[in-house]
C-alpha positions as CSV (number, residue, x, y, z in Angstrom):
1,X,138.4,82.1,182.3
2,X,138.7,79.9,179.0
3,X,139.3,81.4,175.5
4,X,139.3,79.9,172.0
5,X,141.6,79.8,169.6
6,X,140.1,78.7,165.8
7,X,142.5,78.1,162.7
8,X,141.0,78.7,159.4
9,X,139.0,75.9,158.1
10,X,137.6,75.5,154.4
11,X,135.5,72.7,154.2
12,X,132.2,71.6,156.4
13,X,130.8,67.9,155.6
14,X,128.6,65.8,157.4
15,X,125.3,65.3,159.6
16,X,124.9,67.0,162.7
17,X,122.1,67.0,165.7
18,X,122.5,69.6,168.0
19,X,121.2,69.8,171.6
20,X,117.9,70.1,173.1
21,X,115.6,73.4,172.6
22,X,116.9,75.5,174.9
23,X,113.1,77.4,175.1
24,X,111.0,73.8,175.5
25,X,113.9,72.8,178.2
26,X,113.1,75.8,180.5
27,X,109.2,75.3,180.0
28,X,109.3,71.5,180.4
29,X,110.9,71.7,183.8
30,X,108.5,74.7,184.4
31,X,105.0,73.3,184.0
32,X,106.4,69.4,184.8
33,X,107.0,70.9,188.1
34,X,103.2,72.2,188.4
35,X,101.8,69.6,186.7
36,X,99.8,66.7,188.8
37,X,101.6,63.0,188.0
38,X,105.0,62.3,186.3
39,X,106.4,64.2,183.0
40,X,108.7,62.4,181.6
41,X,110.9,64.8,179.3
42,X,113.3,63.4,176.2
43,X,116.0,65.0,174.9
44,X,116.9,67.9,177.6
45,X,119.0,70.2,177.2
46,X,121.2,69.6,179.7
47,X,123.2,73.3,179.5
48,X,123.7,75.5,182.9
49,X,120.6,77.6,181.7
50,X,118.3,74.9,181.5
51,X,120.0,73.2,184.6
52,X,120.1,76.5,186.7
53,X,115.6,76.1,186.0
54,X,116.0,72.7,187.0
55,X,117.9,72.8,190.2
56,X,115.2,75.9,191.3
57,X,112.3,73.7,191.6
58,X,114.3,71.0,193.0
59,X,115.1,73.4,195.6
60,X,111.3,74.1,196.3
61,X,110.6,70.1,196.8
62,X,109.6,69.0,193.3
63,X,111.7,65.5,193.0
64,X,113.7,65.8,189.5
65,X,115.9,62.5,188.3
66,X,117.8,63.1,185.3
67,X,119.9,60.8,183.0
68,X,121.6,61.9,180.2
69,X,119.0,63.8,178.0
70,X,116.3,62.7,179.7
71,X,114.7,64.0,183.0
72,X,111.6,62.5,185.3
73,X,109.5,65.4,186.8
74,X,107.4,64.4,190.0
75,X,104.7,67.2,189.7
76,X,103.8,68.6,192.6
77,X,100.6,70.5,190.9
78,X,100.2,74.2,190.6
79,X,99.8,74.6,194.9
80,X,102.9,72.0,195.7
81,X,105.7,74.4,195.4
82,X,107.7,74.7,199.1
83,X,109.6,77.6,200.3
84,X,113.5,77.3,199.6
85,X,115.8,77.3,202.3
86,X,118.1,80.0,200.5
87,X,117.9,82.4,197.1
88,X,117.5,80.2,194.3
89,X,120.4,81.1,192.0
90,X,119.9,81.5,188.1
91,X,123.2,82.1,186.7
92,X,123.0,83.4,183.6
93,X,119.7,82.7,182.9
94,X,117.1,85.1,182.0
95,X,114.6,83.3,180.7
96,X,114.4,81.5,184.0
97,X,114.4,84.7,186.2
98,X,111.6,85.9,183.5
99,X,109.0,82.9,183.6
100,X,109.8,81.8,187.5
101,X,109.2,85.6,188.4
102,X,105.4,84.6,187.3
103,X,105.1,81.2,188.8
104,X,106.7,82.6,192.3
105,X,104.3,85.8,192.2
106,X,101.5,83.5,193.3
107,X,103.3,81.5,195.9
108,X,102.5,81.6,199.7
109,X,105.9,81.9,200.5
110,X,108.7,84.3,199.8
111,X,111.0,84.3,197.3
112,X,114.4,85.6,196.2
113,X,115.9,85.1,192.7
114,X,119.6,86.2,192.0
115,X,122.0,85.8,189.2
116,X,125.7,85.9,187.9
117,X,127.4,89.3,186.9
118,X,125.6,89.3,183.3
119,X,122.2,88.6,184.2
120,X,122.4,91.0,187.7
121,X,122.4,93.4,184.5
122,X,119.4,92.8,182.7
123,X,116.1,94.6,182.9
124,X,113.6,92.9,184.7
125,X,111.3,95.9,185.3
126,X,109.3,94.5,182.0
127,X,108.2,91.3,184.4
128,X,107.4,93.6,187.7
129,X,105.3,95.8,185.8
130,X,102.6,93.6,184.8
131,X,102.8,91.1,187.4
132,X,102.4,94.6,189.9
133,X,99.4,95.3,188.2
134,X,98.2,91.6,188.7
135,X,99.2,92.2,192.3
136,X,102.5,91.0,192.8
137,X,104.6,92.9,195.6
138,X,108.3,92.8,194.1
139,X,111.0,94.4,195.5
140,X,114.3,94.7,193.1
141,X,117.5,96.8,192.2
142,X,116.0,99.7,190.3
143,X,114.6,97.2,188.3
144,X,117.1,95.2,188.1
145,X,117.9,91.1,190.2
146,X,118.0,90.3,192.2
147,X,114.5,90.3,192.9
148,X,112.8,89.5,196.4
149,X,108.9,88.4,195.5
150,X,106.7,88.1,198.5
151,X,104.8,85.6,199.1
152,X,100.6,85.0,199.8
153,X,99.1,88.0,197.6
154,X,96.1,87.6,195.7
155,X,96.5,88.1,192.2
156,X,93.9,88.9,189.7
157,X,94.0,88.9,185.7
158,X,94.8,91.1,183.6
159,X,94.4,92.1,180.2
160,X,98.1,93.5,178.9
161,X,99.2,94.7,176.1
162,X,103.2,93.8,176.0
163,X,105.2,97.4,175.1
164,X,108.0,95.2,173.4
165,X,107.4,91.8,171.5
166,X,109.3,89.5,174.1
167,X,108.2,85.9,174.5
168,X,109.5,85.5,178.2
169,X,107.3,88.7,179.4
170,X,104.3,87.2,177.4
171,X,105.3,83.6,179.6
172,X,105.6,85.4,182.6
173,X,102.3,87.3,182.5
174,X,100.3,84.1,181.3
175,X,102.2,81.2,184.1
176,X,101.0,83.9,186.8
177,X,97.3,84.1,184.9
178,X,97.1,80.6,185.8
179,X,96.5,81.2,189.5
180,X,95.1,84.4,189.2
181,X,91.6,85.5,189.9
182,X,89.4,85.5,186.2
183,X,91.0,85.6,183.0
184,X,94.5,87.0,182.0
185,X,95.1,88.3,178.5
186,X,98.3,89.0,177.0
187,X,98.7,91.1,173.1
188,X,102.1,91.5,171.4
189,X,102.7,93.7,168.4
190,X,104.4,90.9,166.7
191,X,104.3,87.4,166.6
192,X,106.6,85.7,169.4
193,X,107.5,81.9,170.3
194,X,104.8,80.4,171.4
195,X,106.5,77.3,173.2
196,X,104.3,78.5,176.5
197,X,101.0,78.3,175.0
198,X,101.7,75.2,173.3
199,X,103.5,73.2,176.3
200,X,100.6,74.4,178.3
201,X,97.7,73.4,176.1
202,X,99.7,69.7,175.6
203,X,99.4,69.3,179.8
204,X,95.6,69.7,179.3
205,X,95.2,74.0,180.0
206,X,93.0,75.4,177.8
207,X,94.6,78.8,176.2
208,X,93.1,80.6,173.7
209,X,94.5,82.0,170.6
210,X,93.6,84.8,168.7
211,X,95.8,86.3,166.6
212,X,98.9,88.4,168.7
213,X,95.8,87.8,171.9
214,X,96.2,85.1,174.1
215,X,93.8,84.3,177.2
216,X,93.3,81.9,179.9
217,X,91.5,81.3,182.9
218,X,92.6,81.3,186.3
219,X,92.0,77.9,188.6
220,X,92.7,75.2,186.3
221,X,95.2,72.2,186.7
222,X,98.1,70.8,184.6
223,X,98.1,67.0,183.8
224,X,101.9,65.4,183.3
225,X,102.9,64.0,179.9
226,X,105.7,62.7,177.6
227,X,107.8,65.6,175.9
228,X,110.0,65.2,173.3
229,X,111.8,68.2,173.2
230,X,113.4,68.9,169.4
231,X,116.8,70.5,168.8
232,X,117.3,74.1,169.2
233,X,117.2,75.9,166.3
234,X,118.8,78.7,168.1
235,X,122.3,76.4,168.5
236,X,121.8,75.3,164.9
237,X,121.9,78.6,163.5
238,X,125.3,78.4,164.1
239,X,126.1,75.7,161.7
240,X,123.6,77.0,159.1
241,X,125.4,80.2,158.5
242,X,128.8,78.0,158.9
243,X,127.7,76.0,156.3
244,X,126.1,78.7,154.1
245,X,130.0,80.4,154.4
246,X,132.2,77.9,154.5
247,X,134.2,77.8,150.7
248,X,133.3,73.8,150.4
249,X,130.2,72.9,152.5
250,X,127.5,70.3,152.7
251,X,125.7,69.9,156.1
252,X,122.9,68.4,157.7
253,X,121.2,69.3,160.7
254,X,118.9,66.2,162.0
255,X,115.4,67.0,163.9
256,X,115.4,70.4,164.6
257,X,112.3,72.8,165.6
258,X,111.0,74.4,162.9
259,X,108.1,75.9,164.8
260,X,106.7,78.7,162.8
261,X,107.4,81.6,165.5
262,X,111.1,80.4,165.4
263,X,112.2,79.9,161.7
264,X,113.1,83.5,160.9
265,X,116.5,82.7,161.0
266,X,116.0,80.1,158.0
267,X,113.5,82.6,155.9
268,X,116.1,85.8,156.6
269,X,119.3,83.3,154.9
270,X,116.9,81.9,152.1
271,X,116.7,85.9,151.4
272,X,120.2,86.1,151.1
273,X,120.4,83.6,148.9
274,X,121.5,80.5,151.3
275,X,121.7,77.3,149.4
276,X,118.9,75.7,152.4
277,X,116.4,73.1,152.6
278,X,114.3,71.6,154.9
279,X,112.8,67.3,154.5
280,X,111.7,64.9,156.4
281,X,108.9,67.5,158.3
282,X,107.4,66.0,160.9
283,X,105.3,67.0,164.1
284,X,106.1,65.5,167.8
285,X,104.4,66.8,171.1
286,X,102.8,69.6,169.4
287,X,106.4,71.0,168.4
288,X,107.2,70.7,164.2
289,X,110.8,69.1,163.3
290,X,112.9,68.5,159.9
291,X,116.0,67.9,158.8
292,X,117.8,70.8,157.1
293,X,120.5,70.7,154.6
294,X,123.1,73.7,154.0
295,X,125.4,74.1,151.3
296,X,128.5,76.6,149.9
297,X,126.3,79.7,149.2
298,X,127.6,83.3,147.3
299,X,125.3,85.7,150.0
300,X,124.2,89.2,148.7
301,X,123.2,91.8,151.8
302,X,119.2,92.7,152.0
303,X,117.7,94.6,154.0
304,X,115.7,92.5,157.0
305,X,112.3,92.7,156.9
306,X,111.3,93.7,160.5
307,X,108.3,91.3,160.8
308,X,110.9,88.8,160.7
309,X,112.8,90.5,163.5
310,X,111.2,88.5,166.7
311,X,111.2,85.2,164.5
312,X,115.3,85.5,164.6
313,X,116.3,87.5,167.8
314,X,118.6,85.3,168.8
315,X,120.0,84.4,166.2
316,X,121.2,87.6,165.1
317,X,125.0,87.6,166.0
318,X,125.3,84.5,164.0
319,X,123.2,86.7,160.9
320,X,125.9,89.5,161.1
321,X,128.4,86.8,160.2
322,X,126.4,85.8,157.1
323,X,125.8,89.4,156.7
324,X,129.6,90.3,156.8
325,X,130.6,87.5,154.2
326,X,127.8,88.9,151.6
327,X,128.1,90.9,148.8
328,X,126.9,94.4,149.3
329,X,125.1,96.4,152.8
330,X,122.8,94.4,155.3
331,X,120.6,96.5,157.4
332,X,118.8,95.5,160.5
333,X,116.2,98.1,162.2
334,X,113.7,97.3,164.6
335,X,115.6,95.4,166.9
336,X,115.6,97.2,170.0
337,X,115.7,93.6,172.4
338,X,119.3,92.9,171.5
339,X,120.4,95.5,173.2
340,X,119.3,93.8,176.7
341,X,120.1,90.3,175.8
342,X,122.9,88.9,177.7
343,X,125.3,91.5,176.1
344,X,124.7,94.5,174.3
345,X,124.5,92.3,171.0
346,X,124.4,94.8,168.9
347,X,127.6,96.8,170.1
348,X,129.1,93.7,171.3
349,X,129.2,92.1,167.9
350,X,129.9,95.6,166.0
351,X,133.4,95.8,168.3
352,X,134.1,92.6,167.1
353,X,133.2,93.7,163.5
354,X,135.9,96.1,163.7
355,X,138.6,93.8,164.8
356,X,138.4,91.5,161.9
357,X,138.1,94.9,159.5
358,X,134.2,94.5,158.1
359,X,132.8,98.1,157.8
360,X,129.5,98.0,159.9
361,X,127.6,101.4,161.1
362,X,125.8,100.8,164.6
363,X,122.4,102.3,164.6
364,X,120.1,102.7,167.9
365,X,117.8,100.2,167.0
366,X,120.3,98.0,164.4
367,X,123.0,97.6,162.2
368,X,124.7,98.4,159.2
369,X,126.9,95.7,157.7
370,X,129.3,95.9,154.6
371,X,129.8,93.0,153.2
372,X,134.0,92.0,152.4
373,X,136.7,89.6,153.7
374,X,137.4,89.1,157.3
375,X,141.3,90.6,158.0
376,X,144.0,89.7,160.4
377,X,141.9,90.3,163.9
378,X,143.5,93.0,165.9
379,X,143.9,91.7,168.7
380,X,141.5,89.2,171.2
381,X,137.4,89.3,171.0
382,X,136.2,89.6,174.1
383,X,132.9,87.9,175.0
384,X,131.2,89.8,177.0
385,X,130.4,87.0,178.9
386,X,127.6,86.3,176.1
387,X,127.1,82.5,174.6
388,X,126.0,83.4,171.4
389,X,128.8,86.2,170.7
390,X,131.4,83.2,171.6
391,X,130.2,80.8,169.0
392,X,129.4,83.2,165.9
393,X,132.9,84.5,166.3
394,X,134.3,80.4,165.9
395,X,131.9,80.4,162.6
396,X,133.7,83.6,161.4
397,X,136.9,81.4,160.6
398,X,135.8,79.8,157.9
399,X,136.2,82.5,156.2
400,X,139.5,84.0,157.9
401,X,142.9,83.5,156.7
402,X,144.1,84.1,160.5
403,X,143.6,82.6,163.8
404,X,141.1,84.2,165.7
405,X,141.0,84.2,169.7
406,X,137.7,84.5,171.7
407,X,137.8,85.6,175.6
408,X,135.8,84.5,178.3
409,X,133.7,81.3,176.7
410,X,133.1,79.6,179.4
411,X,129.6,80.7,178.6
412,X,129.1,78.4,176.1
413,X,128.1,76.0,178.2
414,X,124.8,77.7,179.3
415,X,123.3,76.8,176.1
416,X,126.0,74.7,174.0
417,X,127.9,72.3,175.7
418,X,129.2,69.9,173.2
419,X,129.8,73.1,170.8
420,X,133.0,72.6,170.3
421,X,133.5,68.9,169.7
422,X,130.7,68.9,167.5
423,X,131.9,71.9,165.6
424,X,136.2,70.0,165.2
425,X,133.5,66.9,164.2
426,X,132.5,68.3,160.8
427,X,136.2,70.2,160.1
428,X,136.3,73.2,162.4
429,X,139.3,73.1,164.2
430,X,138.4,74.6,167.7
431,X,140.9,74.8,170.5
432,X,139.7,75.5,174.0
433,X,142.3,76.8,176.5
């Protein structure tokens, strides 16, 4: 188990490009797989998430090269899939479990999907219970992986209204609508990414869009293509609100996705008062990119409007940093998902609140932060074995006067891997032991 250890830093220059879309990784490997012909895919994320998705459907006879960023899909088409020999392991990854659960629904064969310690923790009863009504038989541990999908039933479409805005159960319900009988509608209360819908209308699927509705038909075919997959705004976020802190900062972050259900991380720091701007828009494969430039910013607290709250979900633990270096209270309500992410984000980030001395009040559904100046940390943050708690912990020294240590990172590398040299690249100074 690896831990960081971050000095203080002051000043943040240069231009950055993070990795691949964490999101479009997962999908492009997804509907590649199903797709008739070859997809060629540019700019993969190659983190164990996205790798864990990969490694699946090479498992169940779709032939996958990969080379650096870039991977070669040999679509089998939507029937192609083969039975794996043994469970097909996710890690940490619950998008994967999420979406495949959909996909593997409609397979003749059985199938088995577990995880690591984190993600044998997360809720997947949100997945079973639509894809039940649809005709799935799924048999899991009171709700939770790993999850045993049988094999050769006949599912028919739905029309579902999601309980909770969550892009993976909207995925999930709409990949298994496209080998279901009729048409399958999905309705969410609030606007989620819409990489699915997007990725599956660029292979030639015709999805319609109404509003939070979105339909297809079952019986159609995918078509392989060239994706360009833009960097995550997700892994960016870090760096924004690094930038936006830092005493002496001017950053840039090259090409990443500003696709509108994604960018509510950029409208909730301009709100704060975020020196931030975006040039050089441009749209590739359907997906919108720019360029976005951070400077030294004096934050004030606001209160987050909750529309935006599915825009930024996971970018939140890198928002309570901002949040804590502001002047005044930021509150958060309406944000119910973090709390089955791959921590407890909002508790996990509270604890860790507490040990650098930043007054916060956890609510059921939020967070109350107080804005002030981070102190001497009490003693190690611990993880949780969560990515995203790892890295918005490293922002948080640039504005300590202290050394803080992180516990149990090794998770980075589901969604980060060059995190750290990337981060030392621009004046962090990151020590991995």
């Amino acid at each position: 188990m690896s831990k960081f250890i971050i000095q203080p830093a002051k000043k943040l220059l240069g231009k950055l490009k993070v990795p691949g879309d964490k999101s479009i990784s997962h999908r492009s490997i997804m509907l590649g797989s199903l797709a008739k012909g070859i997809t060629e895919v540019s700019g993969f994320l190659q983190g164990e998430d996205a790798l864990a998705t990969l490694k699946a459907f090479q498992k169940m006879g779709v032939k996958i090269e990969r080379d650096v960023d870039k991977v070669v899909i040999h679509g089998v088409g939507l029937h192609g899939l083969k039975q794996p020999d043994s469970a097909l392991d996710l890690g940490n990854s619950g998008t994967s479990m999420r979406l495949m659960s959909g996909i593997l629904a409609a397979q003749n064969f059985d199938a088995e999907l577990v995880g690591d310690e984190s993600l044998s923790r997360r809720p997947m009863g949100r997945v079973i219970d639509p894809l039940t009504k649809m005709g799935a038989v799924i048999e899991s541990n009171n709700g939770k992986p790993p999850l045993k999908i049988k094999g050769a039933q006949l599912l028919k479409g739905i029309d579902y209204d999601l309980p909770v805005a969550s892009a993976q159960v909207k995925s999930c319900v709409l990949l298994a609508g496209l080998y279901a009988q009729g048409k399958t509608c999905v309705s969410e209360p609030e606007t989620t990414r819409d990489h699915t819908e997007r990725m599956l209308k660029g292979l030639g699927y015709a999805v319609k869009v109404e509003g939070h509705k979105m339909c297809l038909s079952g019986g159609g075919a995918l078509t392989a293509t060239k994706i360009q997959v833009p960097s995550d705004i997700s892994s960016a976020t870090f760096f924004m609100v690094a930038a936006a802190i830092a005493p002496q900062s001017d950053l840039t972050l090259e090409g990443v996705n500003i696709n509108p259900t994604r960018i509510g991380v950029i409208d909730i720091l301009q709100l704060m008062g975020a020196s931030l701007s975006l040039s050089n828009k441009r749209e590739i494969g359907g997906e919108l990119l720019a360029d976005i430039r951070v400077q030294s910013s004096q934050l004030k607290g606001i209160h987050i409007p909750v529309e935006l709250v599915p825009l930024a979900i996971d970018e939140f633990p890198a928002i309570f940093i901002a949040a804590s270096c502001a002047q005044g209270e930021t509150v958060l309500t309406g944000a119910k998902e973090l709390r089955v992410k791959e921590s407890d984000r909002i508790q996990v980030m509270a604890d860790g609140l507490d040990m650098l001395g930043i007054e916060n009040e956890v609510l059921e559904e939020g967070i109350k932060i107080q804005g002030g100046t981070f102190q001497q940390p009490k003693g190690m943050i611990e993880s949780h074995h969560d990515h995203r708690i790892s890295m918005s912990f490293a922002v948080a020294s640039l504005r300590c006067e202290h050394a803080i240590e992180i516990n149990d990172v090794d998770n980075v590398k589901t969604s980060f891997p060059n995190f750290v040299e990337l981060a030392n690249s621009i004046g962090m100074n990151i020590v991995e032991i």
